[in-house]
N, C-alpha and C positions, 0 to 999 in steps of 0.2 A: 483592508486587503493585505495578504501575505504573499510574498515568494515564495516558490514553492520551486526545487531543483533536486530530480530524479538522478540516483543511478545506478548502476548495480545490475544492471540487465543483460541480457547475452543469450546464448547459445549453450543449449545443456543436453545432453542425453535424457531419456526418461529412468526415473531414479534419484537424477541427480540432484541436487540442492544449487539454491541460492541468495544470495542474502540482497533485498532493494534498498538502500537510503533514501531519503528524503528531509534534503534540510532545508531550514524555514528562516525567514530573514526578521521575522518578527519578535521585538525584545520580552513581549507578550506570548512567546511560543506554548507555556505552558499552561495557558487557559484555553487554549484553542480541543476541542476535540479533533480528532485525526482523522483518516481516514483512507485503505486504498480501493480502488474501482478496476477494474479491468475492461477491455474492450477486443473482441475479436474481431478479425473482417465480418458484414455483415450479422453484427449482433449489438446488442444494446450494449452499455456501457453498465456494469454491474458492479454492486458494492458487495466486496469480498471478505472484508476486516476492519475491522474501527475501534477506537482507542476513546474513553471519554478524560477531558483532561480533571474533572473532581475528583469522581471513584476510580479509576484506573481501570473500569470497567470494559472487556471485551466482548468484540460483536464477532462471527464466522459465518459464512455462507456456509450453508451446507455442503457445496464440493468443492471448499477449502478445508474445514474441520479434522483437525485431529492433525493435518500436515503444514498448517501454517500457521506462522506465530508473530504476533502485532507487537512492538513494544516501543516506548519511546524514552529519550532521553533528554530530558529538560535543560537539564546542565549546557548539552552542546545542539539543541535546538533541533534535535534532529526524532525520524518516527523510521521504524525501521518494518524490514516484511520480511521475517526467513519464510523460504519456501523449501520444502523437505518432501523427497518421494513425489518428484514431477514427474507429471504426466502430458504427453502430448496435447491435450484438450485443454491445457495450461496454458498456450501458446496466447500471447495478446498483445496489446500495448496498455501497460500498467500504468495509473498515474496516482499521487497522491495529492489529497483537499486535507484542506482545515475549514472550517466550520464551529459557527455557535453552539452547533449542536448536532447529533450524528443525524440530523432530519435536516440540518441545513447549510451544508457546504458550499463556501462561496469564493471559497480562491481553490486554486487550480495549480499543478507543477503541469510540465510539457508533456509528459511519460514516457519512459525508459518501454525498451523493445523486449518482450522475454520469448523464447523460441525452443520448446522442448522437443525434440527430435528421438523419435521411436527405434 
């Protein structure tokens, strides 16, 4: 299991950008695949972006693509989310997992609150 601690969330206009952290307590951080999810009132919990820690290979849901950008930083154990050109339907509780594998995520951060206002 990993710790997992959010933050970087808030309150944005639509347009606005932002950047989420996500760092990880495990000395092991950079075998773990990464991974952020999102969850709106009344809606599933969806996987938006994902990081694999071999190929550095990136995943995008289709209504993030093109505006957000996965990356991580091994050195300081950290996986990061910019979010760029937010849109109100952006609006969730974002949280980041690590995982074996982008198929199976097993630890969990809290999730930071993100709030794009029209």
């Amino acid at each position: 299991q990993v710790q997992l601690v959010e933050s970087g969330g808030g309150l944005v206009q639509a347009g606005g950008s932002l950047r989420l952290s996500c760092a990880a307590s495990s000395r092991t951080f950079s075998r773990y695949d990464m991974g952020w999810f999102r969850q709106a009132p009344g809606r599933e919990r969806q996987l938006i972006a994902a990081i694999r820690w071999r190929t550095g290979t990136t995943y995008y849901a289709d209504s993030v693509k093109g505006r957000f950008t996965i990356s991580r930083d091994n050195a300081e154990n950290t996986v990061y989310l910019q979010m760029n050109s937010l849109k109100p339907e952006d609006t969730a509780l974002y949280y980041c997992a690590a995982g074996n594998s982008v198929d199976d995520f097993g630890s969990w951060g809290q999730g930071t609150q993100v709030t794009v206002s029209s």
